[in-house]
Structures are given as C-alpha cells and as structure tokens.
N, C-alpha and C positions, 0 to 999 in steps of 0.2 A: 123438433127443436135442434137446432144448430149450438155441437159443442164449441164452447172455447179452449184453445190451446194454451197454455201457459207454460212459457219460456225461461224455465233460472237462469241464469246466466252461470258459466261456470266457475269453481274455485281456483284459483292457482294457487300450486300446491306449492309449499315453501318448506326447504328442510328444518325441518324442528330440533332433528339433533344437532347438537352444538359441533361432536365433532365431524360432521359430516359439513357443516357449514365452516368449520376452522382448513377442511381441507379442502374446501371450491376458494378457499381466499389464498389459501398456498399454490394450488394452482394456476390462481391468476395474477398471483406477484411474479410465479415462474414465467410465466405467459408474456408480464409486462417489461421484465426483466432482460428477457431474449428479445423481446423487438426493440428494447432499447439499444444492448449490442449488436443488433443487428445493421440499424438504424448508425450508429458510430462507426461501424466497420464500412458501410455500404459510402457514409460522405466523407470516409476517411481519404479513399481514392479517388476523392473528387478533383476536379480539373478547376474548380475555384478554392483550391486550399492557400488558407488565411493564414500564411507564411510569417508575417508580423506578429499578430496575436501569438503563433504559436512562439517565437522568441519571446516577445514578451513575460508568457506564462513561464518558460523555460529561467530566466532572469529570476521573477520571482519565485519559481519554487527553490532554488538554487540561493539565493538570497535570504529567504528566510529559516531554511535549514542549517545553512551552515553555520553557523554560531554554537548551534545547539548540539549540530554532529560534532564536531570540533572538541567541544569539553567532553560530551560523549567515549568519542575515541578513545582519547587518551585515559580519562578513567578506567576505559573496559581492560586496556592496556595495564596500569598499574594495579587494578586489581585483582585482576585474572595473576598474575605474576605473585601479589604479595601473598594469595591466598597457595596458589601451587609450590611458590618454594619451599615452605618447611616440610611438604610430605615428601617433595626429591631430595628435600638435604639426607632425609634418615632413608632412605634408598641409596644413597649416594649418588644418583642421576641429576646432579645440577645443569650437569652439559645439555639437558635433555629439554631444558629449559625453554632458549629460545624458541625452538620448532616446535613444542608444543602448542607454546602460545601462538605463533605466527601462523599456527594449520587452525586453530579452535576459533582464532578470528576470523581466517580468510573464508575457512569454509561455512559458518553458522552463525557466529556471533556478531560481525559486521553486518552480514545483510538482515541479518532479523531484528537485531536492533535499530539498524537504520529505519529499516521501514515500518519500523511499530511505532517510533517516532516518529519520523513523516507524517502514518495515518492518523498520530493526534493532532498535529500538527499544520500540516497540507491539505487531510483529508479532509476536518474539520472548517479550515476554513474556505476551502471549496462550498461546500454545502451550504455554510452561511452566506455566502454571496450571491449562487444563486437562487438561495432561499428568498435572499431578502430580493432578489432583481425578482422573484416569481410572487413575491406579496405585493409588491408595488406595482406589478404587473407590465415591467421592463419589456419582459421575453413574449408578453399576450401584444405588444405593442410592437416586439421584432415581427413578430408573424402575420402579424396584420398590414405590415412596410414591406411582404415577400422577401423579408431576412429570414432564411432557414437559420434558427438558435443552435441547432448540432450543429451546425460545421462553424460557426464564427463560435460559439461558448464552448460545448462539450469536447469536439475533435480537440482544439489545441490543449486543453487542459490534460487531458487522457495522454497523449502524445508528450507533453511536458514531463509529468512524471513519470513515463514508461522511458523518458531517455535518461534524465537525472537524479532518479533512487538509483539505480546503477553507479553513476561515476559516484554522487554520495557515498557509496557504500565501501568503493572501494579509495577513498580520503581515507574516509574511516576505518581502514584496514590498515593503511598509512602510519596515522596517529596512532593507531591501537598498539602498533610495531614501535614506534617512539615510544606511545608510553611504559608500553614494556622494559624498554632500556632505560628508561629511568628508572625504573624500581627494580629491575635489575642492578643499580650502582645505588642503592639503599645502602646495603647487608653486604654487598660484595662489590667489585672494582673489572669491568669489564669494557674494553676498548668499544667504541661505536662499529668497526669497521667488521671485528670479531663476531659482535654479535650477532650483526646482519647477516656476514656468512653465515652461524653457524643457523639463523633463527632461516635463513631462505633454504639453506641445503638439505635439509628433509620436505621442502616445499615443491612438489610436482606442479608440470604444467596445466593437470588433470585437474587438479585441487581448485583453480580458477573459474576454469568453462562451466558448472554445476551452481557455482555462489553467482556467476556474473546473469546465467540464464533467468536463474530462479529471484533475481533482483528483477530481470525486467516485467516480469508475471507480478511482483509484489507494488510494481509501480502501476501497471495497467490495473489491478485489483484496485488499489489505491484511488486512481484516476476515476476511473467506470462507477463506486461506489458512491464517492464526494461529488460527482454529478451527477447520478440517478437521484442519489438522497435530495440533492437541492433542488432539481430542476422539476420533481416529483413532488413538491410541500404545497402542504397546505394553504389555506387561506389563514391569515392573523398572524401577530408579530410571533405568536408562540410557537407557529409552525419551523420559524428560522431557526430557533434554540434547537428545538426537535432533530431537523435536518443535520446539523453540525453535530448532535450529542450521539444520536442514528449511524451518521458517518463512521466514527471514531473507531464505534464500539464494532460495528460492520465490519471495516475493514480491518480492523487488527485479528477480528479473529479469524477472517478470510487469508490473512496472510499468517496465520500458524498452520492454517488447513494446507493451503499451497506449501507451505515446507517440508509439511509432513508427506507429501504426494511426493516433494523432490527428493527427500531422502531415501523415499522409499525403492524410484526407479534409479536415483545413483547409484545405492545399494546392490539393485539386481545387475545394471551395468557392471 
C-alpha cells in the first residue's frame, strides 16, 4: 500500500505580546520617519526647486503669525518686568532691570514662545491641509500626473518655517524689549533711550548666536512635523482633525526637547 503524505501548511507566528508588538510599531514609525527626512532633505537640493511655492508658504506663515506674535511680545515684555520689579526694588537692584529682562527674552523666552506658538498655530494648520489634500486624494492624484508632492508640498513648507520662526522670534524680542519699557514707566519714569542702553549693555553678541540657531531647529521641527502628520493621514474627514491635533501636540513637545538639548551644549560651551 502506497502511504499518503499530508502537508499542514505552516503557522505564522505573530507576536502576541502586546509589548513586543508596541515596539515593531515604534520601530517603524522610526523607520518611516527617517525616510521621510530623508526623502525632504534629498528633493531639498533639487535642481527643480519650487521657488514660488516656497515664497508663497514664506508670506503665509509670516502673515498668519504675526498678529499673534506681536501681542505676544509685548505681554511677555510687560509681564516679565511687572513680576521682576518688586523683588529688585527690596534688593535695590532696579538698575538691573532692563538687562535682565532683555537677556531672559533674547535668550529663552522669545524663541520658545514663538515657536510653541507657531506649532499651534503653523503646525496645526499644515497638517490640516494636507490632511484634507490626502483625504480628497489631491496628492494620490499629483503622483499619478508625475508631480513629486515633496518637493512642490513638503520642501517649501519645511524651508518656510525654518526661515521665519527665526526672524519671528527675534520681532518678538523686539516687542518684548518695548514692552518692557512700558512697564517700566508704570511705577517708575525712565527715558526710552536710557533704557535701551542700559537693557542692550549687559547683552553679549554671544547671547544671540544660541537663541537664533536653536529657532532654526524649532522651525524645521515645526515644518517636518506638520507635513509628516498631514501628508501621512488617514483615510475619512476624521483623520484631518487627527493630523492637525497630532501636529500640535508633536511639535511642541519636540521643540521643549530641542531646547533642552541647546541649553545643554550652550552651557557646556
């Protein structure tokens, strides 16, 4: 008698522990994450860069922030000041005044609050946009016309806010120093010109180079975030909400991280 052979077919094996499956899905956001900088970086230097787009993005992200920097500033200014003077007045360090405030701004408080604003703000509605171009299936419709969506969508935006949270930051270093001098002539009577000396002359050239760098890292963080989130959504209106609220949260806490990294090697510097 002739046996027959019987074939199982084999199982695949699927990890059953939870955290062993929470860490192949960290892995491959890490994964999708780097080929999408990579992927920005690589059509960044391309020879068909979408020079218009990126003014355009440049216009609006500049456009939409400034209103909101603007009263910003100046708050951070008058309250940074109303809170500090009574503990200089019983020190007697009034004089100490303006350069405190004008180094607390340039160096920390300007660009971290610019760009935690921004990323509610910028970041937010990057991701919504092209969430919704990726629900409507805009960008399945560039790629299909042999329009590469990085270099016309992702580059200019990326590059938009990696120029303009900077100069943003430093308006707002601006106002902050104005509105200091207003709440400096609250309580007390001090000339404009006065001030300024006395608020720039404890101000190094050192103090600048540190806030202006670590603004451009908060812009690019900003940028890279609010296009992964959106350009990465899902399918249905709900995935846009998602992508914008994703964003937000993303990048602001990415921009405490990067501060914390700058203060750390200013510091060692």
């Amino acid at each position: 008698m002739m046996k027959t052979l019987s074939i199982t077919p084999k199982k695949t094996i699927r990890p059953s522990d939870p955290d062993l499956s929470s860490k192949m899905e960290l892995f491959n956001d890490v994964g999708d994450v780097t080929l999408f900088i990579v992927k920005v970086i690589k059509n960044t230097f391309s020879k068909e860069f979408e020079f218009n787009e990126f003014l355009k993005q440049c216009f609006i992200v500049g456009n939409k922030s400034l209103g909101l920097i603007s009263v910003t500033g100046i708050v951070i200014g008058l309250v940074l000041t109303i809170q500090s003077r009574p503990v200089l007045v019983n020190f007697g360090a009034v004089n100490m005044l303006p350069g405190m405030v004008a180094i607390s701004i340039i160096r920390e408080m300007g660009p971290v609050i610019t760009a935690l604003i921004c990323a509610g703000k910028v970041g937010s509605g990057i991701g919504a946009e092209l969430g919704s171009m990726r629900v409507t299936e805009q960008i399945d419709a560039m790629e299909v016309s042999s329009t590469n969506p990085v270099r016309f969508l992702i580059v200019p935006r990326v590059l938009a806010t990696t120029l303009m949270i900077p100069l943003l930051a430093l308006y707002a270093d601006i106002l902050g120093v104005l509105g200091s001098w207003v709440a400096s002539n609250i309580k007390g009577d001090i000339s404009f010109i006065l001030f300024i000396s006395q608020a720039f002359g404890d101000v190094d050239f050192m103090d600048f180079i540190p806030a202006v760098i670590k603004s451009f890292f908060f812009g690019a963080v900003i940028g890279l975030v609010g296009c992964y989130k959106g350009f990465y959504a899902g399918n249905g209106t709900e995935s846009v909400g998602k992508a914008a609220n994703s964003s937000v949260v993303t990048a602001s806490l990415l921009v405490i991280i990067v501060d914390l990294i700058a203060v750390q090697i200013t510091d060692l510097l």
